[in-house]
VEXLUM-994181 format. One record per residue: residue in three letters; x, y, z of N, C-alpha, C, CB in turn. Coordinates in Angstrom, 1 decimal. Each point is the difference from the previous one (the first is absolute). Glycine has a CB too. Layout:
! residues N
<pt rest="ALA" n_px="X" n_py="Y" n_pz="Z" ca_px="X" ca_py="Y" ca_pz="Z" c_px="X" c_py="Y" c_pz="Z" cb_px="X" cb_py="Y" cb_pz="Z"/>
...
***
This chain:
! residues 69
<pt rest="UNK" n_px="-79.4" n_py="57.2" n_pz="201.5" ca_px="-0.6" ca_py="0.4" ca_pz="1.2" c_px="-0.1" c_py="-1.2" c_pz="0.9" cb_px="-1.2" cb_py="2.0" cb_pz="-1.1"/>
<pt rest="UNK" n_px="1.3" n_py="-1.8" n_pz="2.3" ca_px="-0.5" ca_py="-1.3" ca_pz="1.0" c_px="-0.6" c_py="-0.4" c_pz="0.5" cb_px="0.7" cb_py="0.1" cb_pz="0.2"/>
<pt rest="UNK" n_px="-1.7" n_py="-1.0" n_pz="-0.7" ca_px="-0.8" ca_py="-0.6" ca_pz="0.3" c_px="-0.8" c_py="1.1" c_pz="1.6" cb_px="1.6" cb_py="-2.7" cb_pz="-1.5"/>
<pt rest="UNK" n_px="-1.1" n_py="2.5" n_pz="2.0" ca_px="-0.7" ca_py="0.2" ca_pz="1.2" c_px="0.1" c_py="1.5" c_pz="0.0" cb_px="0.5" cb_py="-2.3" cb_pz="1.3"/>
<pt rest="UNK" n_px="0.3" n_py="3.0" n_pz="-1.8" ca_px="-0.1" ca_py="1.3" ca_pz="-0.4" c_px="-1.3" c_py="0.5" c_pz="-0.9" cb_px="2.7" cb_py="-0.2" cb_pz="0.2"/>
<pt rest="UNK" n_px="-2.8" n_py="-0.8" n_pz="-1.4" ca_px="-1.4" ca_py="0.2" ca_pz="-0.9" c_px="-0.8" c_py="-0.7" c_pz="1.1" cb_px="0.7" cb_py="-0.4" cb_pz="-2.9"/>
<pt rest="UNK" n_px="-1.1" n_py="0.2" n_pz="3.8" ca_px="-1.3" ca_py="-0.4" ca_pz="0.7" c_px="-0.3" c_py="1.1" c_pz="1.1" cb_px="0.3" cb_py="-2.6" cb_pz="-0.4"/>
<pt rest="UNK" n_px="0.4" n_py="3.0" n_pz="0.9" ca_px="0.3" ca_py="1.3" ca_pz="0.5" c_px="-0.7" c_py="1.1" c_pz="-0.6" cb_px="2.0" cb_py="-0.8" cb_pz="0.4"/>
<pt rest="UNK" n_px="-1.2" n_py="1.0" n_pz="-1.4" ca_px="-0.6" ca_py="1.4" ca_pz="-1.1" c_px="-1.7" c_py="-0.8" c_pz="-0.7" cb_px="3.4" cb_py="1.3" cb_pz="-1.3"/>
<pt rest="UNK" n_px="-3.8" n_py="-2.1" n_pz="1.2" ca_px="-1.3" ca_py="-0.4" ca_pz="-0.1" c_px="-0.8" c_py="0.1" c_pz="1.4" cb_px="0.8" cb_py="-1.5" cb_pz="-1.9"/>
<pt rest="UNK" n_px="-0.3" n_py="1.5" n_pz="2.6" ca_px="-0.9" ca_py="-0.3" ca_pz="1.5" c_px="-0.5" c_py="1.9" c_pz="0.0" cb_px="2.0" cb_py="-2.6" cb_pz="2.0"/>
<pt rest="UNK" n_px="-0.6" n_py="3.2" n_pz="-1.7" ca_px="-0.3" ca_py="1.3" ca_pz="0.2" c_px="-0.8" c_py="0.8" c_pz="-1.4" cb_px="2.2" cb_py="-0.3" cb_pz="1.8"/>
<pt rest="UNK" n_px="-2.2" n_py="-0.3" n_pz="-3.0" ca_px="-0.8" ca_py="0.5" ca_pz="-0.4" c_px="-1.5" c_py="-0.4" c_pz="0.1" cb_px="2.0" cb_py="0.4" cb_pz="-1.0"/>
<pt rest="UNK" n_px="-1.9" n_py="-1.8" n_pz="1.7" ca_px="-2.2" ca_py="-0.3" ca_pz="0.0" c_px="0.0" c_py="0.5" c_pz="0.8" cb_px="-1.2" cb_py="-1.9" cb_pz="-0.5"/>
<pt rest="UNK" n_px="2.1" n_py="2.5" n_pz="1.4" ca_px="-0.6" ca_py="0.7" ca_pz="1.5" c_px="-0.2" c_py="1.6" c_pz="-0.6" cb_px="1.6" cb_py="-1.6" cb_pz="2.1"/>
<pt rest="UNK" n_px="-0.9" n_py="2.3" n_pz="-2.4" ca_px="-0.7" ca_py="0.8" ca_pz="-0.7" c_px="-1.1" c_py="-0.1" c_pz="-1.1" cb_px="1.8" cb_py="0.5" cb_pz="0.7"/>
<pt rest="UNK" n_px="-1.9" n_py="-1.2" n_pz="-1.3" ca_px="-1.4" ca_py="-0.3" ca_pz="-0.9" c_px="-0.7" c_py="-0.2" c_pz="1.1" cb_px="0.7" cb_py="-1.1" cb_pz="-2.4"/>
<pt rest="UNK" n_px="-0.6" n_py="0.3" n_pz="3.6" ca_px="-1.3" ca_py="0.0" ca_pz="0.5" c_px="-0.6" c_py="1.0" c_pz="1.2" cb_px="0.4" cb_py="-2.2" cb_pz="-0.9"/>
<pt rest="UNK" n_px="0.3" n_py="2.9" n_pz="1.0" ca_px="-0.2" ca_py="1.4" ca_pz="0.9" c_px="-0.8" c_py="0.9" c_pz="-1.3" cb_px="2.7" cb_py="0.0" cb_pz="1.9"/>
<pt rest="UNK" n_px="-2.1" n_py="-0.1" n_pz="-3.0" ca_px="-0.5" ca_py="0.8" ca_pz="-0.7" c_px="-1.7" c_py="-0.1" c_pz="-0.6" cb_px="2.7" cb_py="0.1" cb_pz="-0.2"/>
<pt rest="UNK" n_px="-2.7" n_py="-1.6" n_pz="0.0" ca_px="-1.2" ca_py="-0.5" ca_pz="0.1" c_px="-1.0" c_py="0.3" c_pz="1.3" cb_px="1.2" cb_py="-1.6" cb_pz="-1.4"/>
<pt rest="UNK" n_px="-0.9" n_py="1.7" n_pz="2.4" ca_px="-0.7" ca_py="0.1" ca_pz="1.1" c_px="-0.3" c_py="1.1" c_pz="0.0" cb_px="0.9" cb_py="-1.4" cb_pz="1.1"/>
<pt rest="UNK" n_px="-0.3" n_py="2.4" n_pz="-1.2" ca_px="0.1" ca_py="1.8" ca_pz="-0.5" c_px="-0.9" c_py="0.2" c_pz="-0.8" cb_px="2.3" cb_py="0.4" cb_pz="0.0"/>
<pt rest="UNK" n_px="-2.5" n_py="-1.0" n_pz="-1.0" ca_px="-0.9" ca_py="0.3" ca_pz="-1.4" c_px="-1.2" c_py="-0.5" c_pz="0.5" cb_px="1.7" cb_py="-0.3" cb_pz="-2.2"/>
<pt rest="UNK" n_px="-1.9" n_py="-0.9" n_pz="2.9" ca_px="-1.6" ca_py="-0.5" ca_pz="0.7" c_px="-0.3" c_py="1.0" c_pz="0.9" cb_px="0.3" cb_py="-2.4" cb_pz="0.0"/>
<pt rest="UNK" n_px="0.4" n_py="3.6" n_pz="0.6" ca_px="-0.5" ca_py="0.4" ca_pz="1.0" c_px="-0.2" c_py="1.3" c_pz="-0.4" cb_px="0.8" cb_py="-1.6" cb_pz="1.5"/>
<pt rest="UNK" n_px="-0.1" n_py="1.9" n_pz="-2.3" ca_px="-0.8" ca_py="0.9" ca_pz="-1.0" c_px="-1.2" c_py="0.3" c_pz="-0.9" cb_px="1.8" cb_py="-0.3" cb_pz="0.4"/>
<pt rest="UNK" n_px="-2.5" n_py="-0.9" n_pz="-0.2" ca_px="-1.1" ca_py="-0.3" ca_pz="-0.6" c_px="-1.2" c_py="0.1" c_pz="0.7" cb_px="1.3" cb_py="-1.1" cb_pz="-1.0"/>
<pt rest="UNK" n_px="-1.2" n_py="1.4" n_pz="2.4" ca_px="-1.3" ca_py="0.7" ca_pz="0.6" c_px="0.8" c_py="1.8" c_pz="0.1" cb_px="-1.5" cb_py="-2.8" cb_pz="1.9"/>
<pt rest="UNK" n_px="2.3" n_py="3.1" n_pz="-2.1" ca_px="0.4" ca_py="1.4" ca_pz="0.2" c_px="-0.7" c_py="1.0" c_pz="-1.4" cb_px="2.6" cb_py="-1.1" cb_pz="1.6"/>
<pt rest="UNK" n_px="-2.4" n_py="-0.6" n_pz="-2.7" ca_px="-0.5" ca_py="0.9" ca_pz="-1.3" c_px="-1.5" c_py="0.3" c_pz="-0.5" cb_px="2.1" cb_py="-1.0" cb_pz="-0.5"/>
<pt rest="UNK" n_px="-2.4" n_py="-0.5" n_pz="1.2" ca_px="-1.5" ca_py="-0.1" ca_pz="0.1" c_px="-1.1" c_py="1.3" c_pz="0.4" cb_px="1.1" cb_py="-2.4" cb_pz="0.7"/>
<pt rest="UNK" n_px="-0.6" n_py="3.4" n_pz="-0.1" ca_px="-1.1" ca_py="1.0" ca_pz="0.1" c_px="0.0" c_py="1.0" c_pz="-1.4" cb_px="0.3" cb_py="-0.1" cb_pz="2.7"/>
<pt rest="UNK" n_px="0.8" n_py="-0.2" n_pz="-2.9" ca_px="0.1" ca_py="0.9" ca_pz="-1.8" c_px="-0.5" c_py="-0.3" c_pz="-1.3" cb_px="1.7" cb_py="0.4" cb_pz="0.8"/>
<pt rest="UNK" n_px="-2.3" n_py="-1.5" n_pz="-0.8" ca_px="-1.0" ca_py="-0.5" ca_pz="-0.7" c_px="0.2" c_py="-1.5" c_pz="-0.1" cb_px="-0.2" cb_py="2.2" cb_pz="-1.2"/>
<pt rest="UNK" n_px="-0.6" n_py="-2.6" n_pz="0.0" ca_px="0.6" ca_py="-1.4" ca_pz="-0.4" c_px="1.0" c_py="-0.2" c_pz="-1.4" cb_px="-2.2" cb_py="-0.7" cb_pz="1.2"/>
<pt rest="UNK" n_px="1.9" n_py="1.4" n_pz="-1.5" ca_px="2.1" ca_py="0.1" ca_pz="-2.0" c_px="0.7" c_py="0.3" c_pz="1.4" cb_px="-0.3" cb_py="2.1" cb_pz="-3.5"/>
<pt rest="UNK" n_px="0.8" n_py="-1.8" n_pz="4.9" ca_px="1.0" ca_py="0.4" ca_pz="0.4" c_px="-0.1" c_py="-1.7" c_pz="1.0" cb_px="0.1" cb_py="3.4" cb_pz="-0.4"/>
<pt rest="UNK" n_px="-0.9" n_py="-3.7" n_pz="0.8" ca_px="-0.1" ca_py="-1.1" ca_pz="0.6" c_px="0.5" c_py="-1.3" c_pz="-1.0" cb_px="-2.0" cb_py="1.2" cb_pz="1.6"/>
<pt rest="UNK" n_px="1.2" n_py="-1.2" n_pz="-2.4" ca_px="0.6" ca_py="-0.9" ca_pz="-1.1" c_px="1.9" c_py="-0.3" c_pz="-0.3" cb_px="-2.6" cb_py="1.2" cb_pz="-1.1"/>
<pt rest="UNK" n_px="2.3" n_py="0.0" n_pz="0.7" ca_px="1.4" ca_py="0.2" ca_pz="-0.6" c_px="1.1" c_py="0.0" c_pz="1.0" cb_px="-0.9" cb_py="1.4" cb_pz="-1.8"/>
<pt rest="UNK" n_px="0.3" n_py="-1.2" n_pz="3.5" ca_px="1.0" ca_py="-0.5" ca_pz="1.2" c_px="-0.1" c_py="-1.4" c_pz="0.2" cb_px="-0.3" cb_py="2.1" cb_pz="1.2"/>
<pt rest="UNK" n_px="-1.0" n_py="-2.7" n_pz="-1.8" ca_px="-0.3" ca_py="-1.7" ca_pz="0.6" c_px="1.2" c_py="-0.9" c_pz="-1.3" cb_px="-3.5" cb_py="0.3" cb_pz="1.0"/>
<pt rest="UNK" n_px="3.7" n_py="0.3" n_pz="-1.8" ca_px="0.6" ca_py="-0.3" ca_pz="-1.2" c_px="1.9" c_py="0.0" c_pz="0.1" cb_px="-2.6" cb_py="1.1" cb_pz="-1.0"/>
<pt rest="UNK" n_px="2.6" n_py="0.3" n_pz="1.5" ca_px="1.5" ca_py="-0.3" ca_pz="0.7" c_px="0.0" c_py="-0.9" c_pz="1.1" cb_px="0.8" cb_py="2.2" cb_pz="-0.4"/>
<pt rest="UNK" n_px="-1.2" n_py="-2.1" n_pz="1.2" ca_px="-0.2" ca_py="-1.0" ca_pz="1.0" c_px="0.3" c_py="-1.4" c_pz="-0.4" cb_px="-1.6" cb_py="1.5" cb_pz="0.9"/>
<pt rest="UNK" n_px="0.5" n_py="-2.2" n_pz="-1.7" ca_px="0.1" ca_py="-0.8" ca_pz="-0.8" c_px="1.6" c_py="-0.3" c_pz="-0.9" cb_px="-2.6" cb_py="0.7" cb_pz="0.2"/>
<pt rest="UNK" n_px="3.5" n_py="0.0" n_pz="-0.5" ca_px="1.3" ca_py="-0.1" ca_pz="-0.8" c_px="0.9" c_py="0.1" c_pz="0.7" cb_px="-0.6" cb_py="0.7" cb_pz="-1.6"/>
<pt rest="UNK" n_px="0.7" n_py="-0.2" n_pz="3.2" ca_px="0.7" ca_py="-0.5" ca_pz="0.9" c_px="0.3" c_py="-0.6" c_pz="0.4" cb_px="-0.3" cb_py="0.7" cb_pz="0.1"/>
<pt rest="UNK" n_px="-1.5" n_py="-1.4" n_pz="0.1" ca_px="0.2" ca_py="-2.0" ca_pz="0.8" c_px="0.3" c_py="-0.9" c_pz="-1.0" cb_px="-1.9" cb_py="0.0" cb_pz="1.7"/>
<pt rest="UNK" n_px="1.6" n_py="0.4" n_pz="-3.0" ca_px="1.0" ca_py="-0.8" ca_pz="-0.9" c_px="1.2" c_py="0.3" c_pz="0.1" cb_px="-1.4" cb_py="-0.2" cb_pz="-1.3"/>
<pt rest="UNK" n_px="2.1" n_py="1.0" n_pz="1.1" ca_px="1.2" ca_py="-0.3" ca_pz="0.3" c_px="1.0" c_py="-0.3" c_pz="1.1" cb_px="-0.7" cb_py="0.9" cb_pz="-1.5"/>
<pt rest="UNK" n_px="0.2" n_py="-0.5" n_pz="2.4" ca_px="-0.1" ca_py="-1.0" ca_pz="1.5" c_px="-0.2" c_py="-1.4" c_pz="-0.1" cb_px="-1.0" cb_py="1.8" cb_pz="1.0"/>
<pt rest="UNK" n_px="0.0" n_py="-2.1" n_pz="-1.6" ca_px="-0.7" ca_py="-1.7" ca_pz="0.1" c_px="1.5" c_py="-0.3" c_pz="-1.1" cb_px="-3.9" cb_py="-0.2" cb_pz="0.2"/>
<pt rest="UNK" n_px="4.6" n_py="0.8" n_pz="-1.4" ca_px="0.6" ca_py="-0.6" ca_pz="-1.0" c_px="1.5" c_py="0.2" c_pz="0.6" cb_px="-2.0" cb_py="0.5" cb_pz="-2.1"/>
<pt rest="UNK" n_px="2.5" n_py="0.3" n_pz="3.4" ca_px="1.2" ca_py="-0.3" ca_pz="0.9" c_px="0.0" c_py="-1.3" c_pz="0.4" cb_px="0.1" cb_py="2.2" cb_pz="0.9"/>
<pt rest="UNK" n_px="-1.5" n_py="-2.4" n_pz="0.0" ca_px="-0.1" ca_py="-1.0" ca_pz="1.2" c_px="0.2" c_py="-1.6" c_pz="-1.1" cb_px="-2.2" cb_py="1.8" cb_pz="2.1"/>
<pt rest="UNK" n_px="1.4" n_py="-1.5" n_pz="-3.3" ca_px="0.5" ca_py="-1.3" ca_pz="-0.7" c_px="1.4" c_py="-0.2" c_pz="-0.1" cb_px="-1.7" cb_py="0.1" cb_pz="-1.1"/>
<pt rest="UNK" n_px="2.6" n_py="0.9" n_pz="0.2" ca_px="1.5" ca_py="-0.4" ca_pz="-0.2" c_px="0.6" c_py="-0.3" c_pz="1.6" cb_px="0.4" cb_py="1.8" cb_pz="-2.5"/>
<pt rest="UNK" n_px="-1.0" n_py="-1.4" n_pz="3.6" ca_px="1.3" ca_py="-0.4" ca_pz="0.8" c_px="-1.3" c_py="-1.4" c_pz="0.7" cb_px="2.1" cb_py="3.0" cb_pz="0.8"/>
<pt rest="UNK" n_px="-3.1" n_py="-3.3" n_pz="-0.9" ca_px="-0.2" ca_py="-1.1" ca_pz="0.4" c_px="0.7" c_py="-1.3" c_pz="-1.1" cb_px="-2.2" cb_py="1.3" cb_pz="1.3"/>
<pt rest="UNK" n_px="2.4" n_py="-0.9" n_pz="-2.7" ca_px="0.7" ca_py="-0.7" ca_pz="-0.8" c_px="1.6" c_py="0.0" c_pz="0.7" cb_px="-1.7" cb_py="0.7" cb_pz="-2.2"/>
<pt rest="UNK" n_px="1.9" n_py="0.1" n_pz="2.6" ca_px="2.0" ca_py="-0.5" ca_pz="0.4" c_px="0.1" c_py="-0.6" c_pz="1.8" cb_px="1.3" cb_py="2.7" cb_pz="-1.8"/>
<pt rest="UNK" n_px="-2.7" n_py="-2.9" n_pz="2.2" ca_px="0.0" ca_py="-0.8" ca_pz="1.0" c_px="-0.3" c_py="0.9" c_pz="1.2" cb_px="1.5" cb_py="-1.8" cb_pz="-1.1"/>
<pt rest="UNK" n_px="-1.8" n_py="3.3" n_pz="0.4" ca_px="0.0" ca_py="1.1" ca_pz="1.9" c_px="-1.6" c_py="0.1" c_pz="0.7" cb_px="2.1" cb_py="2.3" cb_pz="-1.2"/>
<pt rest="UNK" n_px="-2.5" n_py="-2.7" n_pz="2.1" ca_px="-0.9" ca_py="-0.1" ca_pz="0.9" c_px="-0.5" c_py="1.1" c_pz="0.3" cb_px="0.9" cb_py="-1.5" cb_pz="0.5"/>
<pt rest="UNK" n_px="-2.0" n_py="2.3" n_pz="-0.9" ca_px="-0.7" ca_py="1.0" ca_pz="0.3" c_px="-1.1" c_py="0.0" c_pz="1.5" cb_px="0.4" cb_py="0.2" cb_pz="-2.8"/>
<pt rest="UNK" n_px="-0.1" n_py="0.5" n_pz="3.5" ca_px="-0.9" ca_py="0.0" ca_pz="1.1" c_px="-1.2" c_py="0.6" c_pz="0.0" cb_px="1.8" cb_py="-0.1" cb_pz="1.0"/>
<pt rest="UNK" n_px="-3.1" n_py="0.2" n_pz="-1.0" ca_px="-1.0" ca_py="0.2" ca_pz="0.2" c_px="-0.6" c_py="0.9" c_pz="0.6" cb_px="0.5" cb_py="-1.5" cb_pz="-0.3"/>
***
């Protein structure tokens, strides 16, 4: 695969991981009136999102790609 083709298919996947992450945080006052096991258990996905978001942003800050802010 090429190089710049694998940074590509990494980029577009933290960009999706982190929409998705953002999605699951904002879901977390939507869940919040339904108790707290439903708040929890939304703060918790939430939580496994931005990890795997935060664990994209590492491999491509490892191959040198510049994340904007």
């Amino acid at each position: 695969m090429n190089p710049s083709l694998a940074h590509a298919d990494l980029l577009a996947a933290y960009r999706r991981a982190e929409a998705d992450a953002a999605h699951k945080y904002g879901l977390i006052q939507v869940v919040s009136q339904k108790g707290p096991k439903a708040m929890q258990a939304a703060m918790e996905t939430a939580a496994k999102a931005a990890k795997r978001r935060d664990s994209f942003a590492k491999k491509l800050q490892g191959l040198g790609v510049a994340l904007e802010d």
